[in-house]
KEPAPA-578553 format. One line per field, with one value per residue: x, y, z of N, C-alpha, C in turn; residue in one letter; chain. Coordinates in steps of 0.001 Angstrom, whole numbers. Example, Ala and Ser with C-alpha at 12.3 -4.5 7.8 and 13.67 -1.06 7.14 Angstrom:
residues 2
n.c1 = c(13190 12850) .
n.c2 = c(-5690 -2250) .
n.c3 = c(7800 7080) .
ca.c1 = c(12300 13670) .
ca.c2 = c(-4500 -1060) .
ca.c3 = c(7800 7140) .
c.c1 = c(13200 12900) .
c.c2 = c(-3300 30) .
c.c3 = c(7800 7870) .
residuo = c(A S) .
cadena = c(A A) .
//
This chain:
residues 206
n.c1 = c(-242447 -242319 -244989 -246654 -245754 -246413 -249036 -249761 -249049 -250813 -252787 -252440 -252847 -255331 -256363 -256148 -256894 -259773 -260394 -259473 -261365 -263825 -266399 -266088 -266364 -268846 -268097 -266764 -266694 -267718 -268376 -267115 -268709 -271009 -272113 -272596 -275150 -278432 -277257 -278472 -279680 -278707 -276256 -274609 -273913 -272271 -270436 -269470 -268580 -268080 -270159 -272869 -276361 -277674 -279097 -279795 -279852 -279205 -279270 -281439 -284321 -286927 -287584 -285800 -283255 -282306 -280014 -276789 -273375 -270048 -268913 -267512 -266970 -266622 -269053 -272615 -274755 -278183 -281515 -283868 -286296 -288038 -290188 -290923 -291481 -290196 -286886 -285431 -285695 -287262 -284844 -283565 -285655 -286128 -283757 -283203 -285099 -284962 -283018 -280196 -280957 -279273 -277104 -275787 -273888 -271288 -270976 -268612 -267673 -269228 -269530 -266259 -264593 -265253 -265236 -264723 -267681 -268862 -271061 -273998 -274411 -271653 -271689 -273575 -272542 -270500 -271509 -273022 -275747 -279020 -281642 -282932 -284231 -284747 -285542 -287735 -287230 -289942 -290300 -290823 -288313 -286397 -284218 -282761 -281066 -282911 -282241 -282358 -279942 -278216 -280595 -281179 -282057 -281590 -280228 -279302 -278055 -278096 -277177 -276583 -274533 -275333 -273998 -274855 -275598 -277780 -279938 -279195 -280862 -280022 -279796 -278009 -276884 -274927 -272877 -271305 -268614 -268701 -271269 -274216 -275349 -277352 -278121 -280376 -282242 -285196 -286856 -286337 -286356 -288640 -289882 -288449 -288982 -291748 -291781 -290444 -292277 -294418 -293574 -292741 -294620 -296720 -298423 -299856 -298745 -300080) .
n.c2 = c(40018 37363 36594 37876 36471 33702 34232 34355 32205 30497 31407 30728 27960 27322 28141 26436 23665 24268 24861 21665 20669 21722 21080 19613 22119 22340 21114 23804 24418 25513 25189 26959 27515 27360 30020 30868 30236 31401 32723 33317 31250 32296 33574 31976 30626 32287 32525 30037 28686 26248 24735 22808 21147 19055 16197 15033 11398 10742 12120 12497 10895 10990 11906 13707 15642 18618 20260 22446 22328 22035 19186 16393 17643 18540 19273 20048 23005 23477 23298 22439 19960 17274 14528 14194 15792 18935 19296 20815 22634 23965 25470 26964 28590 29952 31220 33419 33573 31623 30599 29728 26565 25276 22630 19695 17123 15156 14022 14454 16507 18283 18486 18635 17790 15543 11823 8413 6187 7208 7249 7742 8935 10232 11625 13508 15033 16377 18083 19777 19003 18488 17759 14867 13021 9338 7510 4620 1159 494 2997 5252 6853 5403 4724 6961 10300 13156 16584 19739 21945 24740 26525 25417 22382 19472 16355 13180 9961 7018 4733 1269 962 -684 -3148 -3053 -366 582 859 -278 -960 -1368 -117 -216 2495 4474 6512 7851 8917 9547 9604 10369 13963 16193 19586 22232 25406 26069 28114 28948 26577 25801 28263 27775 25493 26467 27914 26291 24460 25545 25951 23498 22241 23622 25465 27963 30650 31177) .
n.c3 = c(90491 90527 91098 89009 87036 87627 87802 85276 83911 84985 84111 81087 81571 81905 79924 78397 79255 79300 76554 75729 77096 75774 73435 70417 67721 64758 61389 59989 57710 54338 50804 48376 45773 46930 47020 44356 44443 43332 40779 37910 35200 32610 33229 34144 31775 30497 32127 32194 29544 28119 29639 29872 29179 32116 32807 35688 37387 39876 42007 43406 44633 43267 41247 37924 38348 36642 36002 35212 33939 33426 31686 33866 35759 39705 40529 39923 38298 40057 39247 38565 38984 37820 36411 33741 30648 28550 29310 28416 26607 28104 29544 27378 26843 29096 30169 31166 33154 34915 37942 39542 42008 43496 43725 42496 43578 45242 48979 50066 48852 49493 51936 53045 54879 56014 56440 55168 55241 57523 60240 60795 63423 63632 61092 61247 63582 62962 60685 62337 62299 63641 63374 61300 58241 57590 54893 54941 53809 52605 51620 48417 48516 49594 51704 51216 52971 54196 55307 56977 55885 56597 55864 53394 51612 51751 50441 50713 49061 50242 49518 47929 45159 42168 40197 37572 37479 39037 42154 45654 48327 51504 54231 56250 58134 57389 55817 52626 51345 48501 48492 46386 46444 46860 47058 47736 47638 49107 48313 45916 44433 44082 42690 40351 39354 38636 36702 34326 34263 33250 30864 29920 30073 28969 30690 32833 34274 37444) .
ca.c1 = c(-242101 -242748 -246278 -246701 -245153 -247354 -250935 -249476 -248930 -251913 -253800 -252305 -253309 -257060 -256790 -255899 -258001 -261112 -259826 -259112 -262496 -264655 -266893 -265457 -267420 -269021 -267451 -267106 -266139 -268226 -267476 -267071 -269384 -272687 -272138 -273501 -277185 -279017 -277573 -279420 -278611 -277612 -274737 -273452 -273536 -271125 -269120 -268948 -268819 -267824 -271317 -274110 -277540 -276867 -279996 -278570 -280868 -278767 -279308 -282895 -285238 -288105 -287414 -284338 -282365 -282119 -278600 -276258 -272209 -269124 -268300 -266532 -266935 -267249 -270847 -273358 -275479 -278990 -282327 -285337 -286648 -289035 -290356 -291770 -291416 -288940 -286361 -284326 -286808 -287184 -283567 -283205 -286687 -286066 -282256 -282850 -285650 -284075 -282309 -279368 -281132 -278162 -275939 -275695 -272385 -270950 -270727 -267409 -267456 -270255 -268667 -264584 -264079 -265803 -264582 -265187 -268028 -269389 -272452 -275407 -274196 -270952 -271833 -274730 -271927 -269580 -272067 -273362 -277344 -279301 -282516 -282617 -285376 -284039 -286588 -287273 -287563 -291411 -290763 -289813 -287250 -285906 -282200 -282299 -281669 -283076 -282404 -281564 -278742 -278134 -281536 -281523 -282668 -280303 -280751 -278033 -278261 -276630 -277838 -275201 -274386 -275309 -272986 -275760 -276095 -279133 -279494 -280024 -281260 -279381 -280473 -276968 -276863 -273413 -272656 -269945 -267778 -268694 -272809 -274731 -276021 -278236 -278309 -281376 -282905 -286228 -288375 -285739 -286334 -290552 -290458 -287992 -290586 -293335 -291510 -290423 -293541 -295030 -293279 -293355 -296368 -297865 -299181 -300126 -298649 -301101) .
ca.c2 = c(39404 35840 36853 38071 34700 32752 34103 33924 30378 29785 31698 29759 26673 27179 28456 24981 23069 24802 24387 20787 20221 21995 20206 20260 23070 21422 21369 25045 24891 25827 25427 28331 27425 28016 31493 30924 30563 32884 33976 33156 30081 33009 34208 31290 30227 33088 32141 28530 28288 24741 23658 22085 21012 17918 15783 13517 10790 10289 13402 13045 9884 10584 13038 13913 16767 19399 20932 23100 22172 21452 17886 15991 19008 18149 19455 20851 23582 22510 24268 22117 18719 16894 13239 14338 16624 19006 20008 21265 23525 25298 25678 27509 29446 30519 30998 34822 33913 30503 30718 28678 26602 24546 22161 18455 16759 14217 13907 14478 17769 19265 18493 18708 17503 14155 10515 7455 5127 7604 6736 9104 9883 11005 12713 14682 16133 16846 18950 19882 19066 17625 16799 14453 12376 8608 7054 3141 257 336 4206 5158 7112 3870 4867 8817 11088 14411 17351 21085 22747 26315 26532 24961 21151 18372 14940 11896 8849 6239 2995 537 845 -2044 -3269 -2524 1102 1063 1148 -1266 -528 -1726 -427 393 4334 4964 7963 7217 10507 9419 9393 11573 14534 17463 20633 23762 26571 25375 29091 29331 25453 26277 29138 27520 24125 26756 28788 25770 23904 26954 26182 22031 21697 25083 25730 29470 30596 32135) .
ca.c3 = c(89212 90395 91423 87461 85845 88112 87315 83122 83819 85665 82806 80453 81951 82578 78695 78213 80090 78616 75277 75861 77645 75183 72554 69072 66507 63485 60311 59577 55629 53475 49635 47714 44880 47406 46454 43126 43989 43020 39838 36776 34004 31523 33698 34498 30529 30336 33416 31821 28205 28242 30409 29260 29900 32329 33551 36717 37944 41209 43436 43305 44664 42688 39559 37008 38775 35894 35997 34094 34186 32631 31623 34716 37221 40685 40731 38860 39458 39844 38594 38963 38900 36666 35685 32339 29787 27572 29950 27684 26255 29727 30310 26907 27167 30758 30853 31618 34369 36259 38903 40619 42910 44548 43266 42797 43960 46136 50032 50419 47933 50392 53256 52662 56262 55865 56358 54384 56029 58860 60572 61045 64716 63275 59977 61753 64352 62091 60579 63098 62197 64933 62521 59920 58307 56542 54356 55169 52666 52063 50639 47498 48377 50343 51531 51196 54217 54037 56328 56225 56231 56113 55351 52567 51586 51658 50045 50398 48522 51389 48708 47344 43856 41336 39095 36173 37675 39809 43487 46419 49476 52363 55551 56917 58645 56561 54538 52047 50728 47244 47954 45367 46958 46160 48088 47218 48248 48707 47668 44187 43609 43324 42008 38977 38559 38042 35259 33875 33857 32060 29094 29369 29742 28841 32066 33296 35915 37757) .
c.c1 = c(-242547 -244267 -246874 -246551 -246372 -248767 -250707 -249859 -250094 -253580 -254145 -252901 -255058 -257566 -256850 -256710 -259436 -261073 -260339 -260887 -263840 -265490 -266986 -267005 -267534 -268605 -267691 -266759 -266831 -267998 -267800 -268613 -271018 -272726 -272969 -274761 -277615 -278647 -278032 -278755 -277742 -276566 -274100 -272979 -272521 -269800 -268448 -269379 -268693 -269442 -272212 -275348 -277175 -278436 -279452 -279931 -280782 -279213 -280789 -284225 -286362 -288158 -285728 -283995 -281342 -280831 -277685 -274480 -271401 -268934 -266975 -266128 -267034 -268706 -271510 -274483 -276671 -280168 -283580 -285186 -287871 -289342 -290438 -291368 -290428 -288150 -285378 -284414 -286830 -286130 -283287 -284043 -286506 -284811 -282544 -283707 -284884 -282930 -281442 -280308 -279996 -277387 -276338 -274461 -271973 -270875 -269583 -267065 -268335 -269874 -267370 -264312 -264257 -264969 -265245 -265826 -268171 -271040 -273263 -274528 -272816 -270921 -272428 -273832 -270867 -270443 -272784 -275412 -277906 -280753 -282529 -284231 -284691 -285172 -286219 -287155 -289090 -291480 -290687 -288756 -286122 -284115 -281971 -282462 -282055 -283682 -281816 -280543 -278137 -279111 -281945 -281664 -281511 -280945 -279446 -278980 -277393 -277065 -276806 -275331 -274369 -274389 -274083 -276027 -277307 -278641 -280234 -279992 -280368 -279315 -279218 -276823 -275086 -274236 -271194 -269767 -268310 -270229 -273415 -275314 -276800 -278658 -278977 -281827 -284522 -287512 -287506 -286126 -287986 -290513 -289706 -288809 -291229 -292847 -291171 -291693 -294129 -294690 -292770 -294161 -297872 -298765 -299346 -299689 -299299 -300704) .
c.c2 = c(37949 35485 36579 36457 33670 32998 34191 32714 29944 30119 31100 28172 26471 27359 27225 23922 23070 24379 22672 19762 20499 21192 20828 21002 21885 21605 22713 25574 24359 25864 26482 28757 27564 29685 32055 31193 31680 33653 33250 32577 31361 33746 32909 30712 30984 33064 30621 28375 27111 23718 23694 21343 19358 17588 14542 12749 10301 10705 13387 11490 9239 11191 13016 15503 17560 20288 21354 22762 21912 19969 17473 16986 17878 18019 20232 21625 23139 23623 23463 20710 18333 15295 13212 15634 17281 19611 21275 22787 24784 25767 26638 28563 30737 31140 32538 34873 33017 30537 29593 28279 26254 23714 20414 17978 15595 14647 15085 16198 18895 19481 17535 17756 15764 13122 9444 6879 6018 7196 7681 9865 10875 11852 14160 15429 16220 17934 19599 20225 17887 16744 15980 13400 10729 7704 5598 2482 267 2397 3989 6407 6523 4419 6035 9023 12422 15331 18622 22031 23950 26783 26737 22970 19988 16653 14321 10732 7867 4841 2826 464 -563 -2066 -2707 -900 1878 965 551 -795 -1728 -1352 375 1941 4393 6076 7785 8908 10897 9116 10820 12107 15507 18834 21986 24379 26201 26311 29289 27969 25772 27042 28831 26418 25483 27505 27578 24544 24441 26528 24554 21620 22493 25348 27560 29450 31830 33547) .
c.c3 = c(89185 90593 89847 86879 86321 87556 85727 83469 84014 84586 81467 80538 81689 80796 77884 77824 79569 77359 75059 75918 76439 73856 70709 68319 65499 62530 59757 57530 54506 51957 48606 46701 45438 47576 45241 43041 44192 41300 38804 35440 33310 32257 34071 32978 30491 31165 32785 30252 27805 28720 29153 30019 30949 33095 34503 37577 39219 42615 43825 43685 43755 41383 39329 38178 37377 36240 34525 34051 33406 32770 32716 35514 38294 41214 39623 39358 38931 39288 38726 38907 38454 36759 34364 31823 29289 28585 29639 27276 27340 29937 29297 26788 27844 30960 31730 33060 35545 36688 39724 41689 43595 43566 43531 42301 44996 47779 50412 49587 48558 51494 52795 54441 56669 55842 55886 55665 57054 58862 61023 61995 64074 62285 60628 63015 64027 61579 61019 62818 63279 64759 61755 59591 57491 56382 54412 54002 52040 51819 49315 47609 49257 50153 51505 52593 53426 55680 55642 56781 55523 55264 53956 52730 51422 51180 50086 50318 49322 50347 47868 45923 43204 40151 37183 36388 38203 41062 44088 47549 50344 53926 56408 57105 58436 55668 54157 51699 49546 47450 47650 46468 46077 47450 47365 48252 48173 47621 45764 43698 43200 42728 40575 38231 38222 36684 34220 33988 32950 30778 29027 29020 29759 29337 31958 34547 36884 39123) .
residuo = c(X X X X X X X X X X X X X X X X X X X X X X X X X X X X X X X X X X X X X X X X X X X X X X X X X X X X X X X X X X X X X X X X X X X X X X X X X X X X X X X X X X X X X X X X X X X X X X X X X X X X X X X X X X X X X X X X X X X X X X X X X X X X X X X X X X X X X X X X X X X X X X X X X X X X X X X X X X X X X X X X X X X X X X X X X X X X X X X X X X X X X X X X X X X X X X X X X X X X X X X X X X X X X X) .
cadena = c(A A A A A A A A A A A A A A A A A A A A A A A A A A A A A A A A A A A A A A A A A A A A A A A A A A A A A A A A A A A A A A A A A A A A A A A A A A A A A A A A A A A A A A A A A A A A A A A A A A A A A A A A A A A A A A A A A A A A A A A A A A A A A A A A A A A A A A A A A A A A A A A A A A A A A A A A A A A A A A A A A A A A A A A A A A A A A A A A A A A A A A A A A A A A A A A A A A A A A A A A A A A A A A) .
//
């Protein structure tokens, strides 16, 4: 009997120990709403009667980030990106062909687990990504990281907000909770530019 109790205990212990010793998993929580991609503007019009066409100039370095959402959501889902032309046009054209690529949303709404003010080393093992790319001052996308996760594309905006509503570069390897992100699928985000090009700028798609 005391034989028994002893190798529990001693099982217990080592279960411990290991435990104790082991190197924490990366943020395993996922938010619900990356379920969505994939299904197609006209179902989500019907899922969201409230949304609307939403062009966001945050999530995106170099183009508008074309999105569909309700007013004052957390995120919006996303659908292509543009500099030029009718976006609008495409979104009502297309609804039956374009496709959810991803979503544009905050930090902290992509990753739930997140802390204000982490620094590369800690964001990137929290989520456990071990690539990343962060664009210098002589880019223009000066201040974005981009890496991928769950093979899809990831963009954060780490640049200090101007009181007029633009953005300054600053250099500092922070990730705030509250910096714009953008997360796609990279083969649904091409293949939605080319349908919507088609009908901006009455292209063929060959």
């Amino acid at each position: 009997m005391k034989r028994t109790a002893v190798i529990v205990i001693l099982s217990l212990l080592a279960a411990f120990v290991f435990s104790a010793c082991a190197p924490a998993a990366p943020s395993g929580q996922t938010p619900e709403f990356l379920n969505d991609i994939g299904k197609t503007l006209i179902e989500l019009k019907n899922e969201h009667p409230e949304g609307e066409i939403i062009e966001s100039l945050d999530s995106s370095p170099d183009c508008a980030a074309i999105c569909f959402g309700e007013p004052e959501a957390e995120y919006a889902y996303y659908f292509f990106g543009t500099q030029s032309g009718d976006s609008e046009k495409a979104m009502s054209e297309c609804e039956e062909q374009l496709k959810c690529a991803g979503f544009v949303t905050t930090a902290n709404i992509l990753f739930p687990d997140m802390e204000d003010d982490m620094s590369f080393e800690d964001f990137f093992s929290l989520i456990g990504v071990d690539d990343y790319e962060y664009f210098g001052e002589d880019t223009l996308a000066a201040g974005w990281l981009r890496f991928m996760y769950q093979d899809m594309e990831v963009m954060v905006n780490t640049n200090e907000i101007t009181p007029r509503g633009g953005w300054d570069f600053t250099g500092e390897e922070i990730v705030k909770r509250d910096a714009p992100v953008s997360i796609a699928d990279p083969e649904i985000l091409n293949t939605n530019s080319d349908l919507a090009g088609a009908v901006m700028f009455d292209e063929t798609i060959l």
